[in-house]
N, C-alpha and C positions, 0 to 999 in steps of 0.2 A: 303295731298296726301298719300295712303296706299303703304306702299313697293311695294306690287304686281303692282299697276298703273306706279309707279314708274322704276320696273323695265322692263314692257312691252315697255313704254316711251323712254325708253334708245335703248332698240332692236332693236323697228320701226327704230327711227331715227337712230341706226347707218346703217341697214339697209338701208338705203335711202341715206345716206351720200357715202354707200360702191358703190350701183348700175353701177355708171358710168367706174365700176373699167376693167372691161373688154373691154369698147371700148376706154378707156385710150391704154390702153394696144394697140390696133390696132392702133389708130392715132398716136401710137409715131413710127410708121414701124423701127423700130431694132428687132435687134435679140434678142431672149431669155436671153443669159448672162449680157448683156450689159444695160438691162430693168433692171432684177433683181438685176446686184448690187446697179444702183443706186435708186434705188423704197429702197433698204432693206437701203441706204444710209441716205433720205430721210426720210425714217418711221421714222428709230432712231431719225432724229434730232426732228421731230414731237413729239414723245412721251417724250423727253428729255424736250422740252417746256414744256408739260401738266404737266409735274410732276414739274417742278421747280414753274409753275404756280398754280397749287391745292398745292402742299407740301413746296416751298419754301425752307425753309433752311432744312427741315426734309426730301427732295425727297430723299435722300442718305439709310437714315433708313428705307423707303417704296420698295427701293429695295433691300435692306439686307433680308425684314420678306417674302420674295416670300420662302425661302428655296427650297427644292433637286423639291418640287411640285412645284414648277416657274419655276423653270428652264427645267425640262420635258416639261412643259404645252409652252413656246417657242419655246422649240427644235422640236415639233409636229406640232405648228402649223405653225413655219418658213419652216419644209418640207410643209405645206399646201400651202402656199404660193408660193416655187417652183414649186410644181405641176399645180398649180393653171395657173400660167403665162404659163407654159409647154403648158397646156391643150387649153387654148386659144388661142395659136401661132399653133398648129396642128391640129387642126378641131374647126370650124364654134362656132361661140357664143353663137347661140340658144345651139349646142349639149353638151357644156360646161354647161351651166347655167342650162340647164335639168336635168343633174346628179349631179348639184350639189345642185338642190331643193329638193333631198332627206335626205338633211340634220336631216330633225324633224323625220326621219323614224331611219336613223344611229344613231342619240341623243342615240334618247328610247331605242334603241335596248343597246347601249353600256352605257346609264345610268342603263339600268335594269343590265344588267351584273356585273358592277364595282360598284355601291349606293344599287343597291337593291331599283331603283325608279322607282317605278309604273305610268305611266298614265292611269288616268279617261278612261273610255270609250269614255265620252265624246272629248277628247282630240283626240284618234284616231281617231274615223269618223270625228273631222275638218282634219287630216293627210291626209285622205282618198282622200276627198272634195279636199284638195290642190294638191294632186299627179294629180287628175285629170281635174283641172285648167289647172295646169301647163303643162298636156299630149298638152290639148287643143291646149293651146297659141303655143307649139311647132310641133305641127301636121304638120304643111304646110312648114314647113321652107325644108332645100334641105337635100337629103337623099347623103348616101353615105361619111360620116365622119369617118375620119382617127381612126381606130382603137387605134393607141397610144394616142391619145389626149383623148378619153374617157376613159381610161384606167390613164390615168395623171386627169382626172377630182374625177374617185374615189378616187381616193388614194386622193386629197386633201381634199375633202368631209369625210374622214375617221377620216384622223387628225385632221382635223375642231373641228370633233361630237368627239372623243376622249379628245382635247385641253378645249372645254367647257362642256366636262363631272367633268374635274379634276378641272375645275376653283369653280364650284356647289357643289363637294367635300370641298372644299377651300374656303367658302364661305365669312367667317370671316378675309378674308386675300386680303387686294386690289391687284389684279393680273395684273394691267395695267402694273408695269414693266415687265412683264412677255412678254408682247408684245415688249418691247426692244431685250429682246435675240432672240423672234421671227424674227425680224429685221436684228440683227448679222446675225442671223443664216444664211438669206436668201442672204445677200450680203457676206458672206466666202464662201460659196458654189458658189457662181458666181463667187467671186474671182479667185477659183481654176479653172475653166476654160475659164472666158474668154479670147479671145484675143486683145483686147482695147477696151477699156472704153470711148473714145471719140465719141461723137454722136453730128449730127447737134444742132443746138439753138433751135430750133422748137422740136425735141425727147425731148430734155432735159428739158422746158416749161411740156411737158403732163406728164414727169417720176415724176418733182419736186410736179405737182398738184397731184399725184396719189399716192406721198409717205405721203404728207400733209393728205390728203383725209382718207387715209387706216389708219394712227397713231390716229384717231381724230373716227372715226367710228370701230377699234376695241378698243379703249378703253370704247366706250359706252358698245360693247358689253358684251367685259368685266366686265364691272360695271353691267350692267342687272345679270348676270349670279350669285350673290353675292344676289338677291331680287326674283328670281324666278326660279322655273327647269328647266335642261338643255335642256331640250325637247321643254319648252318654247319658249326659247332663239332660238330653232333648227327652232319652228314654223314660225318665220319671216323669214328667209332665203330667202324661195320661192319665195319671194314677190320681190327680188334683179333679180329674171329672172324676172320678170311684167315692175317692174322700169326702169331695163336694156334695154328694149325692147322700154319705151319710150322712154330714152334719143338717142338710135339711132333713132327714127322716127323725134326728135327735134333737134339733132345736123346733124346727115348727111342724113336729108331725104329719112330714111330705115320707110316708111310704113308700119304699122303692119297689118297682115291681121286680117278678122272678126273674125276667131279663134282665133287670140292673144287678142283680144277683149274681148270675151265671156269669154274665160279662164281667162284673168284677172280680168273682174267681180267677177266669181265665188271665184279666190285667196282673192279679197279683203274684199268681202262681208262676207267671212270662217275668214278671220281672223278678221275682227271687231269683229264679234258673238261671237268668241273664247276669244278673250282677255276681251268682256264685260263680259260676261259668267264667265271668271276667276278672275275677279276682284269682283264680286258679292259674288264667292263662298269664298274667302278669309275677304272680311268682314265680313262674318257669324260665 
């Protein structure tokens, strides 16, 4: 398997592994602070596992070599994380997951900025293709969403494409502990406000799967990020609004309409093309 397959490999799936993150997030009905610490409680012990499991007795040394660029690249993308929960508790999941499929557009824009990383032409018009999937699938859902919630959706979407710009910079440097201080970060900042931490047995079941879940899918994407451009890595995002979309028509019988249909054709179909397409030209 070539790097490049390799690292597409890792995106899809953790993409796919992330999708169900936002209706986690509704089925545990608490509050914002009380979600976030223990989701960022959770992550850590997740990412704690992977690394004692891939690194063993050296995971110690794997978080020492992140330096001041690990620890940024947490602290950005733990605020993504707050915002992220923020954005979902305040307006509607379609409106959340729509701003936040602009990820592969924020990439490029902020890999170009900070790498001086160009994408192909071709790469844009699959960007294009997917903006307007994704328009699609989100056409029909209900208008009239909380202006702060989409405003918490960029700002996570910002950190994201920033966090996995600097991981692309950092290529040569396993940044999965990096997603530990992501973790910290996002259960201290819960810390400081909430008012108790006690939730039903049933919250605590969806917080415990959502903190397993997110530790375990962003360290894929983290690892992709190390095999392929940020912009790459940014291109599967969107596919988390498609996925997203089904698991609520599969878990609480939320039918997607014919637009989320069509849309998500269109997402899928772009991004097979794209990653075959990239995988071809990196052989060559």
């Amino acid at each position: 398997m070539s790097n490049h397959l390799k690292g597409i490999s890792m995106a899809f799936l953790g993409v796919f592994i992330l999708s169900p993150d936002a209706l986690l997030i509704r089925l545990a009905e608490a509050d914002s602070w009380p979600i976030l610490f223990w989701r960022g409680v959770f992550y850590a012990l997740g990412i704690i596992i992977i690394l004692l499991i891939t690194h063993q007795s050296k995971a110690l040394n794997e978080v020492k070599k992140i330096g001041k660029d690990g620890v940024l690249i947490g602290i950005l993308t733990g605020l993504g994380s707050v915002t992220f929960v923020f954005s979902v508790q305040l307006t509607s999941i379609a409106s959340a997951l729509i701003i936040i499929s602009i990820m592969p557009i924020m990439t490029a824009i902020i890999s170009w900025v900070l790498l001086k990383e160009r994408s192909g032409i071709f790469t844009w018009f699959a960007m294009f293709l997917v903006v307007i999937g994704i328009y699609i699938v989100m056409d029909g859902e209900p208008k009239g969403s909380s202006l702060f919630g989409n405003l918490f959706a960029l700002a996570s979407v910002t950190f994201g494409a920033t966090g996995f710009t600097l991981i692309r910079k950092n290529k040569n440097i396993n940044m999965i502990p990096a997603m530990g201080v992501n973790a910290i970060v996002s259960a201290l900042i819960a810390a400081i406000f909430v008012e108790s931490i006690r939730l039903p047995f049933d919250s605590m079941m969806y917080i415990f799967a959502m903190g397993l879940m997110v530790s375990l899918s962003f360290s894929l994407l983290t690892s992709a990020g190390r095999y392929i451009p940020a912009t790459e890595v940014g291109m599967f995002m969107p596919l988390g609004a498609v996925f997203g979309t089904l698991a609520g028509w599969l878990i609480i019988d939320e039918q997607p309409s014919s637009g989320a249909l069509v849309g998500g054709f269109i997402v899928l179909i772009t991004m097979f093309i794209h990653s075959w397409h990239g995988n071809r030209v990196a052989k060559d």
